[in-house]
Every structure is written in C-alpha cells, then in structure tokens.
C-alpha positions in Angstrom: 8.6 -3.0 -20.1 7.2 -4.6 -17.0 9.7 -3.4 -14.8 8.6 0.5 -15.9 4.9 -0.4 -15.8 4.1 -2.5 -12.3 6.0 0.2 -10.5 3.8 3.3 -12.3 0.6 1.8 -11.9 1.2 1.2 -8.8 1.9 4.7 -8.2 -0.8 5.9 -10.5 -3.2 3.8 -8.7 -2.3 5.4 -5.1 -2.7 8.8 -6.3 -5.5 11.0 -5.2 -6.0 12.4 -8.6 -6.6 8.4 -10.2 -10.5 7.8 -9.3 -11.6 11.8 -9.3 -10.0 11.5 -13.0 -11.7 8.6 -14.3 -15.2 9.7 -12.7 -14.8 13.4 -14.6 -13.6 11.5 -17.6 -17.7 9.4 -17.2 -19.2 12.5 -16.3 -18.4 14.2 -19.7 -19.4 10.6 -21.5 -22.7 10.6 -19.6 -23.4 14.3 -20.3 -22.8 13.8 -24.0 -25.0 11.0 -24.3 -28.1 12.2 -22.1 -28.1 15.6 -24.4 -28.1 12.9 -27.4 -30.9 11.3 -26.5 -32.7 14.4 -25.4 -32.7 16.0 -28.8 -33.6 12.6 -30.7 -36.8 12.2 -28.2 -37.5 15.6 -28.2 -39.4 17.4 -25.1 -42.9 15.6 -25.3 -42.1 12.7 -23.0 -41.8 15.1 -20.2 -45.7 16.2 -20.8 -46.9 12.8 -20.1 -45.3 12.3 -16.8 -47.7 14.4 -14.3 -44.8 14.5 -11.4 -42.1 15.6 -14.0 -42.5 19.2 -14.7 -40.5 20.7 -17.9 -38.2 23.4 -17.9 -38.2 26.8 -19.7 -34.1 27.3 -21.0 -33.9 30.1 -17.8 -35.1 27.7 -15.3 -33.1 24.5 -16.7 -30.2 27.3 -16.6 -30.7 28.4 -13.0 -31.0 24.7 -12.0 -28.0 24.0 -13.8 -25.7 26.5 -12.5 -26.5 26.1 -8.4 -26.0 22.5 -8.7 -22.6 23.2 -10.6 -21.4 26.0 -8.4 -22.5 24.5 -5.5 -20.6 21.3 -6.4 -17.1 23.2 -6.8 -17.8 24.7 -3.6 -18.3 21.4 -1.7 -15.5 19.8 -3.7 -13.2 22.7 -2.7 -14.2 22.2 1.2 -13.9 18.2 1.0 -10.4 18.6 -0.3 -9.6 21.0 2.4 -10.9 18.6 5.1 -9.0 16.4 3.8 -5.5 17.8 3.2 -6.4 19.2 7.2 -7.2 15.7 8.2 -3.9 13.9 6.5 -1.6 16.9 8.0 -3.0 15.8 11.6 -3.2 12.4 11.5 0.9 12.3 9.8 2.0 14.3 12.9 1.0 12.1 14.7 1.8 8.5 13.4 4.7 9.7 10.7 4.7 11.2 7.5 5.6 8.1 5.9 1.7 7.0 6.3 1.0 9.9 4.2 0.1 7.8 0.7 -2.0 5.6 2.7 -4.3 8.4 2.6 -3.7 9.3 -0.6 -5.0 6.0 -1.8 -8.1 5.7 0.6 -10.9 4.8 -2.4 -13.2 6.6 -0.1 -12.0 9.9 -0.2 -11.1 9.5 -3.8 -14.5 9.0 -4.5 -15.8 11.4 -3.0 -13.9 13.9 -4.3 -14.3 12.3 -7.8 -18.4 12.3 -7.5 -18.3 16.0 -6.7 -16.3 16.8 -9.6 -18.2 14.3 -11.7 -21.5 16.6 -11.1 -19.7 20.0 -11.8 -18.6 18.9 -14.8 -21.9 17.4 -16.3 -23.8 20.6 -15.4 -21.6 22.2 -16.9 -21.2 20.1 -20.3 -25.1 19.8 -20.4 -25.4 24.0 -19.4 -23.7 24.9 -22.7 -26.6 22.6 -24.9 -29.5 25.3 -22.8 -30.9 27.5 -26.1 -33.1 29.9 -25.5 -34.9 32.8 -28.2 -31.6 34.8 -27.1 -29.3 32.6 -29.1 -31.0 33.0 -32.5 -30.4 36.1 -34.6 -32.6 39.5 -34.3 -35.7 39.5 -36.8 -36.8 35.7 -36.4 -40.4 35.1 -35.1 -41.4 34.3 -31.9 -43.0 30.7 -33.5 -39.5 30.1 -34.7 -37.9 30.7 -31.4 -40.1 28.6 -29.8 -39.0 25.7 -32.0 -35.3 26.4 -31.8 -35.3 26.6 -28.4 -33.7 23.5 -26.9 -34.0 22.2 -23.2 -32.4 18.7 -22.3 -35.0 17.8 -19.9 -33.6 14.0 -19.2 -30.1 15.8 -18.9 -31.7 18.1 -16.1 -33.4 15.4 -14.3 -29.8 13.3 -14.6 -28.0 16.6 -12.9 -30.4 16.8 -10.3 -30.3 13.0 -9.2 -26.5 13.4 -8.9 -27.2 16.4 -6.6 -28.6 14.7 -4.5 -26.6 11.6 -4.5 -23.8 14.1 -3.9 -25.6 15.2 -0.9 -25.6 11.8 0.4 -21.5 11.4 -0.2 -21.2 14.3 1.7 -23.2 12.7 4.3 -21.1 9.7 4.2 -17.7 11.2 4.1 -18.1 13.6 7.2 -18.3 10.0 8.4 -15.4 8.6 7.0 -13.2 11.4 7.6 -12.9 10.5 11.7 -12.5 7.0 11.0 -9.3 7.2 8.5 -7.6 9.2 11.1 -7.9 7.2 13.8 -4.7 5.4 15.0 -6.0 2.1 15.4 -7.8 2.1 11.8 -4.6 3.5 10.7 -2.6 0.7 12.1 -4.7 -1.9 11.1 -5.1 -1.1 7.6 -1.5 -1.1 7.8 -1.6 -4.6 9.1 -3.6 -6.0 6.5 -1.7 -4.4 4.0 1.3 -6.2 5.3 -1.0 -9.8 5.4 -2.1 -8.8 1.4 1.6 -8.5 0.4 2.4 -11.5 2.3 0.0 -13.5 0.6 1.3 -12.0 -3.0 5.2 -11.9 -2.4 6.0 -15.7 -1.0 7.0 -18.1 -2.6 8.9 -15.7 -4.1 8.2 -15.7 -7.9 12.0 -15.2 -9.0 12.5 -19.1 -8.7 11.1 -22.0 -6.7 11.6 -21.8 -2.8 14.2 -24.4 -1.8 13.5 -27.6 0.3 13.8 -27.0 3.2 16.4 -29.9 4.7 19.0 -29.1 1.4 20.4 -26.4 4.5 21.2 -24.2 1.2 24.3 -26.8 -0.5 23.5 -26.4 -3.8 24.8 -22.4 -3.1 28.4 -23.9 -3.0 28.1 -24.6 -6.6 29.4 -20.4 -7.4 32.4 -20.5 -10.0 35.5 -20.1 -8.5 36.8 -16.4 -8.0 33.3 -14.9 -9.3 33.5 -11.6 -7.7 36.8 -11.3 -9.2 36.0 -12.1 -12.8 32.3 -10.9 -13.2 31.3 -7.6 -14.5 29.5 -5.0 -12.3 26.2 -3.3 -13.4 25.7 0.0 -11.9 22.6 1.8 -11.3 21.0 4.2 -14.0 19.6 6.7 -11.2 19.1 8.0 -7.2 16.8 6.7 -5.1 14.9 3.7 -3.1 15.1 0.2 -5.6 11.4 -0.2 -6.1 10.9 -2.7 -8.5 13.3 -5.3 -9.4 11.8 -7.5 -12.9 12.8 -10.7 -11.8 11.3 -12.7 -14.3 13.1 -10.9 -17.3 16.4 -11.1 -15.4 16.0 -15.2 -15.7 15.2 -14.7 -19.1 18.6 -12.7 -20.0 20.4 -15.2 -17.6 19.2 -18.2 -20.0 19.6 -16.5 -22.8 23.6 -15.3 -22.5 24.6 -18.3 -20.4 25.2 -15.9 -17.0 25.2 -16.0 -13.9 23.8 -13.1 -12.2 24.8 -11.9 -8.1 22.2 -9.7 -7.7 23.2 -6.7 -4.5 20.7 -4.7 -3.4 17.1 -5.1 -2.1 14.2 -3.5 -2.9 13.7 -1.1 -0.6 17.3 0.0 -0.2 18.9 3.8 -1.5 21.2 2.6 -4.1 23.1 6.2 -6.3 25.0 5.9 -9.6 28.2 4.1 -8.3 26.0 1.6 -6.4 26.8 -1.6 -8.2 23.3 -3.5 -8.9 25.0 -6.9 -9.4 27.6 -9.0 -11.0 27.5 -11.0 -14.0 29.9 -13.9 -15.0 31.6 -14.5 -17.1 32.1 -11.2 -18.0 33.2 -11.7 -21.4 29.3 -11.9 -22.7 28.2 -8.7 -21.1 28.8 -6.0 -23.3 27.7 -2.3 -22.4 24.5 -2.5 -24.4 23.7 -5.4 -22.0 24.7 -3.3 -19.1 22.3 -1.2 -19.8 19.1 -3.8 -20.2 20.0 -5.2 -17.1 20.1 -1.5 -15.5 16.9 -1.1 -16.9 15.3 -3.5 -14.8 15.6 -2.0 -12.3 13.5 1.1 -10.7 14.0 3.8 -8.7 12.1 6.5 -6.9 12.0 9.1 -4.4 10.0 7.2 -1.7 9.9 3.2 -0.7 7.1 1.1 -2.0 5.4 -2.1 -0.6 5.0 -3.5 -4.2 8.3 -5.7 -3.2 9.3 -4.5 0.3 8.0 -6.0 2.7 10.3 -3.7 5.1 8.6 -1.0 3.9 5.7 -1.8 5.9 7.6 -3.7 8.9 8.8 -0.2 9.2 5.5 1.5 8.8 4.3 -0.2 11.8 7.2 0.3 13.9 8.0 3.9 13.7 4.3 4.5 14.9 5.4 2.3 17.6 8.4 4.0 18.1 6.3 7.8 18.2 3.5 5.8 20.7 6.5 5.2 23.2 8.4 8.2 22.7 8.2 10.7 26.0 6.3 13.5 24.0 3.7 11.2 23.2 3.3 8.1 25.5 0.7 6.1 24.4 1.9 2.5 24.9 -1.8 1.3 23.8 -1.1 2.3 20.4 1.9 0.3 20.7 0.9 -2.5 21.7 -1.7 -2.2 18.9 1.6 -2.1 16.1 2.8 -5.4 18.3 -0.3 -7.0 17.8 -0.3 -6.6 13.9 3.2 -7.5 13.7 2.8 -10.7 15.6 0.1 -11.6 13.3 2.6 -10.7 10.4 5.3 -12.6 11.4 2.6 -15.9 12.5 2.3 -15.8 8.8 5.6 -15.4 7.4 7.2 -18.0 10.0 4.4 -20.7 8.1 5.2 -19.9 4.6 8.2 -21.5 2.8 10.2 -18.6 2.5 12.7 -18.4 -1.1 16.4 -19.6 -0.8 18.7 -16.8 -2.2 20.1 -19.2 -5.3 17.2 -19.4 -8.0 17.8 -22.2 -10.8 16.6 -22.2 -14.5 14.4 -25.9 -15.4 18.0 -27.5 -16.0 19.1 -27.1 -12.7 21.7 -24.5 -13.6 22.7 -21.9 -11.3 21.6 -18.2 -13.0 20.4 -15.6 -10.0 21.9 -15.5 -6.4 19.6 -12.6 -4.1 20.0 -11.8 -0.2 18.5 -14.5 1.4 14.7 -13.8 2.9 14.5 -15.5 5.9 12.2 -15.2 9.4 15.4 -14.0 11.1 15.7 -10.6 8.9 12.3 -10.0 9.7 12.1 -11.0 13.4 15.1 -8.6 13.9 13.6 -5.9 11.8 10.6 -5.6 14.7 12.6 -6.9 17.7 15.8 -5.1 17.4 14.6 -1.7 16.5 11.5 -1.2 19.2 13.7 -3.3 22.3 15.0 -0.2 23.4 11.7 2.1 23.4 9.8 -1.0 24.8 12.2 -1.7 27.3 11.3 1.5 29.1 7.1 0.8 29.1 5.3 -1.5 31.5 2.7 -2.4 29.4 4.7 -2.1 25.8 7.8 -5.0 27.5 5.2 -7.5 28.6 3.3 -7.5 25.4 6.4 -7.7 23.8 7.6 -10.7 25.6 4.1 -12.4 25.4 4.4 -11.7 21.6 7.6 -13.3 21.2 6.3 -16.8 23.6 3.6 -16.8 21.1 5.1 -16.8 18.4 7.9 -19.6 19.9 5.1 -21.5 20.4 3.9 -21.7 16.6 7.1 -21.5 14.5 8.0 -25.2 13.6 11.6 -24.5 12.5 13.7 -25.3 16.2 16.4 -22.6 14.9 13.6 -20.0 14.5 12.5 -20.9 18.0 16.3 -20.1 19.3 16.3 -17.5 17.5 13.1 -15.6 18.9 14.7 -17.0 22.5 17.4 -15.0 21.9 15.4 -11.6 21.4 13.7 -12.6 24.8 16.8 -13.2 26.5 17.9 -9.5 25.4 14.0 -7.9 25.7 14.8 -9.2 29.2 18.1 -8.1 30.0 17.0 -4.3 28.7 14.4 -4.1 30.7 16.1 -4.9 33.9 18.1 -1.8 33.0 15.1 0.4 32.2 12.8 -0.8 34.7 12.8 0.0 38.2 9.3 -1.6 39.7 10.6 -5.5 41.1 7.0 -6.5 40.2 7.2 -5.6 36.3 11.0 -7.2 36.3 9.0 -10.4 37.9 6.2 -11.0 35.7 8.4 -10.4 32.6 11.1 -12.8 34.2 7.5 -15.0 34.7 6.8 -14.9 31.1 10.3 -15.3 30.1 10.8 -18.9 32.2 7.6 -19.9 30.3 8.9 -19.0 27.1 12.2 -21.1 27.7 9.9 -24.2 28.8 8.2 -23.7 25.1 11.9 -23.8 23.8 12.7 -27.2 25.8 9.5 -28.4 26.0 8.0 -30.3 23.0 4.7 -31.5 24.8 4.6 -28.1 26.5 4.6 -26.3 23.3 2.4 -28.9 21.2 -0.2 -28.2 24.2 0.1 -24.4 24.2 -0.5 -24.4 20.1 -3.6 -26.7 20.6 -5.0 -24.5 23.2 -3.2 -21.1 22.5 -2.1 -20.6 26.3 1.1 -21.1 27.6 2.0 -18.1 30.1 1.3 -19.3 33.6 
C-alpha cells in the first residue's frame, strides 16, 4: 500500500488542480454556513450597524453576480498568464522544469482564491428570495416576510472581492519572478538540498562503516545469479518508487535474499527483470507478483527517490545556457554553483553501502551502490564537453572542483575529483584557443593538485576557504 500511495500523493500534491480544489471544496463549506447563520439571526443586526447598509434581494443579486462573473473572468486570464508564462520560461530552461511550475503554491493559490469567490457567490446567489419566488395572489406583507437576503453572506462575498483584488496584485508580481532563470535554478537547488537531507542515510538499511571497504558483500551464496528467481516488472516507464521497507519485511519473512537491479529513476519495460530472489524454491508466482507490486512506474522521473532526477534538472539548463543558440555561460555558472553546494553536502553525509542487513546480521537486500563518485560523474562527465568550450563556464568549473577537493575528507574522493580536473583540463586545451584562459585554468589546476598532496595546504584552504593563488 505504501508503495502506491507516497508515489500518488506526491503527484497529487504537484498538481495544479490540488490547492484550487481544496479552496473551492472551503468555499462551498463557508457559503453553506454563512447562509445558516444568516437565516437563524435574521436581518435585524444589519439595522444597528450605521456603516453596514442592507440589501434589497435585486441589489444583494446584482452584487452577487459582478463579483462572480468578474471572478471567472480574472481566473480565466490568471490561468492564461500562466500557461503563457510556463510555455516561455520551458523553452528556455527545458521542458523537464515544467512540474516545478505546476507545483508553485503561489500560483495554485491564486488560482484557487479566484475560484473560491466564484463559487461562494454563486452558492450564496441561489439562497437571494425575492416577492418573485412566491406564488401569484399572496400579499405584499407576506412577500415581505418571505423575502430572504443573507446579508453576512453578502458582506463575506464582498470581503473576498477584495482580497481577490489584492492576489491579483500580488500575483502580477509573482509571475516575473517564477520565470526567472536564476529563481528557477535555485529553487531547483534547494530542492536538491531538501531531498538530500530526506534520502541519506538511506532508510533501506543502516549505512556501512566506513573502514569495513564493503567485505561483508563477499558473503553472496555461491552461484546466486544462477539459482535465484527473476522478478519482472508489471508495467512501462521510469521506476519511481521502490517500498524498501516492505521488501525487508518479505526478505525476513521467506528467508530470501533479494539482488535488487534497477534504480529509481531508470526506464525499466515488461522483460526488465526488477531483481533476483534466492533460493528460488520459496518464491512462488503469487510472490512474484507482491514483490512486482512494490514497485512503481510512471511516465515521467520523480525526485521522491532520484536524486538524478534533479542532478539532471540542473545540468541540462546548463547544457541549453552553453549551447551556441543560446550562450549564456552566467546561467551556467549559476547550475555549477548549486551543484557544488549539492555535492559539498553529499560528500559529508555517510552515504548507504549497497548490502543492507536484517537485526541478525543476515544478508537480505543487495542495491547499486550510492556513492560520491556516481554523482560527481553525473555533473562532471556530462557538462566537460559544453564547458570546455566557455571561458568563463571552464574556470568556474575547475574552481568548483578545487573546492570541493578541498572539503571531501575521503582521500579516494579527492583522486577522484583530481581526475575530472585532469580531463576538464585536457578538454579545454582542445577547445580553447586564447594561451591566457589555457594559463589560468592550468593556474588553478597546479593549485588543485597541491590540495591533493598537500595536507597542511588543504587543512588551511578549508579554514579559510581560499586556496587558488
């Protein structure tokens, strides 16, 4: 059940219609209990109020109906200004960015307090009586007292006019500031720094120590791919949600020991196999299909357990910025920025080993391994090329990377980030033609090896934060 319901809230809760639903779904509640109260209080309060004037049913009509259709006209623009504002701003950063929008609370709100005040005009217009609405032959005196006008359902509707008036206000506002790139990226960024912060450790298993240097996966059965049974996917599309937690549970429970083969975030089809489960002997097909079910699939990637997802987010607006069409390396630069700070993070966490035990210490779940390497390559290897060819996009890039080398306390994580120096520098000496770019990013690059060699050196430049000379 968890594995059907994290992933569809999740997409429920990104959806434009979520908020604008729940705000209607108050507006009918508040209309019915305003026109409660008006017909148990009756219409003499409003006589004792000398600013409050009451309403005759034509004129609490008339007021009704302009706010209402006024209200479905501005909603109608607002969703137009919207739709017009996402199509621009995905041309130019990616379509992928396209549910970021989607789920901006602001314009979900907006949208939802404009519909909100059509709808209670309307549920309070239909309680308006007037002499009209009785049959012909009653007496005037008697059409007087049938008459009903909701004053405190009026005043309501005309206080959420003009709070709608102010939204408006506000959301011509916030409509240039969602589509610009840099808020774009940076919401992106923190994004990435919120799923950071919810994803590790990982919460299928305990994160290894760190100096076991993985033994303990040396413990497989002998010949396991050979004797386990394979559990193939139930549908198409990107692995979204993988219930990890229930997966231990069946592992405990049977005696298994599960190899589990795709990601989240990777295409997987029918034939994909999903994992392996030894021995094979206790999986039967109605098990099969419980472990099938656990996990989900969909038609687009979701961050709820990629963090790729994001990664990639970041560097395909990267990847537009540099492209010759559209040459901004400033936007760039700004996607290196929040992936620097991304991967600061994720090179101080204690990342999870890919064997997870049960409380005996009994092997049950082997995953891909999540280290700092897939994700260092995920940024460095796919932008070296289009950053290669920029001034400004090859130094930041380098600086980046001698920043990071000076924070990372794992020595094979500093090789490592040495290595996508050597070959940042190595691209860009066939890119570049101007002697003084090659030279400053050969500059930065000596400094970076001294950070590799240099233990006082680097203990200085992560006191102080400079090391580029």
């Amino acid at each position: 059940m968890r594995a059907l319901f994290v992933p569809l809230w999740e997409k429920i809760r990104a959806s434009y219609w979520f908020v604008p639903s729940l705000m209607a779904i108050g507006a009918i509640i508040l209309s019915l209990v305003t026109t409660t109260i008006d017909s148990r209080i009756g219409a003499g309060w409003i006589d004792d109020i000398d600013w409050l004037n009451a309403n005759q049913p034509a004129g609490a009509r008339a007021v009704l109906s302009t706010v209402a259709g006024s209200m479905i006209t501005v909603a109608g623009v607002t969703f137009s200004m919207t739709i017009l504002s996402i199509s621009s701003a995905t041309s130019q950063v990616g379509p992928r960015l396209l549910n970021n929008f989607m789920a901006d609370k602001a314009n979900q709100f907006t949208l939802g307090v404009f519909i909100a005040t059509f709808l209670y005009c309307l549920m309070v217009l239909r309680t308006v009586r007037n002499a009209e609405s009785l049959p012909p032959g009653v007496q005037s005196e008697m059409d007087l007292a049938s008459a009903f006008v909701p004053h405190l359902s009026v005043i309501v509707g005309v206080l959420m006019a003009i709070a709608s008036v102010g939204v408006l206000i506000f959301y011509i506002h916030h409509i240039p500031e969602t589509i610009h790139v840099s808020n774009i990226i940076a919401n992106v960024g923190r994004e990435l720094d919120r799923q950071i912060d919810g994803q590790f450790p990982a919460r299928l298993g305990d994160p290894q120590s760190a100096d076991s240097d993985d033994q303990r996966v040396a413990t497989l059965p002998p010949l396991f791919d050979e004797s386990a049974a394979q559990v193939c996917s139930n549908g198409t599309g990107y692995l979204q949600y993988v219930d990890g937690d229930r997966l231990m549970e069946i592992a405990q429970e049977k005696d298994l020991v599960l190899h589990l083969q795709p990601s989240p975030g990777d295409f997987v089809t029918r034939s994909s196999v999903l994992l392996l489960a030894s021995p094979c002997d206790r999986v039967d097909e109605h098990l099969q299909g419980k472990l099938a079910a656990l996990f989900v699939c969909g038609a687009q990637r979701s961050a709820t357990q990629d963090l790729r997802f994001l990664i990639d987010q970041l560097v395909e607006v990267a990847m537009r910025a540099l492209s010759p069409g559209v040459n901004d390396p400033f936007t760039a630069i700004s996607c290196l920025e929040w992936l620097q700070s991304a991967l600061e993070t994720l090179a101080e966490r204690e990342l999870p080993e890919s064997a997870r035990y049960d409380e005996q210490e009994r092997l049950r779940i082997i995953v891909a391994p999540v280290t700092f390497a897939v994700f260092a390559s995920l940024v460095f290897d796919q932008l070296r090329t289009y950053v290669a060819a920029d001034r400004n996009a090859s130094v930041m890039m380098m600086e980046m990377i001698g920043n990071l080398t000076a924070l990372v306390s794992s020595s094979s994580d500093r090789r490592l980030l040495a290595r996508h120096a050597c070959a940042l520098r190595r691209a860009c000496r066939h890119h570049q033609v101007d002697t003084r770019t090659l030279a400053l990013i050969s500059q930065r690059y000596r400094g970076l090896l001294r950070l590799l060699i240099d233990e006082d050196f680097r203990d200085r430049a992560r006191q102080t934060g400079h090391w580029i000379r």
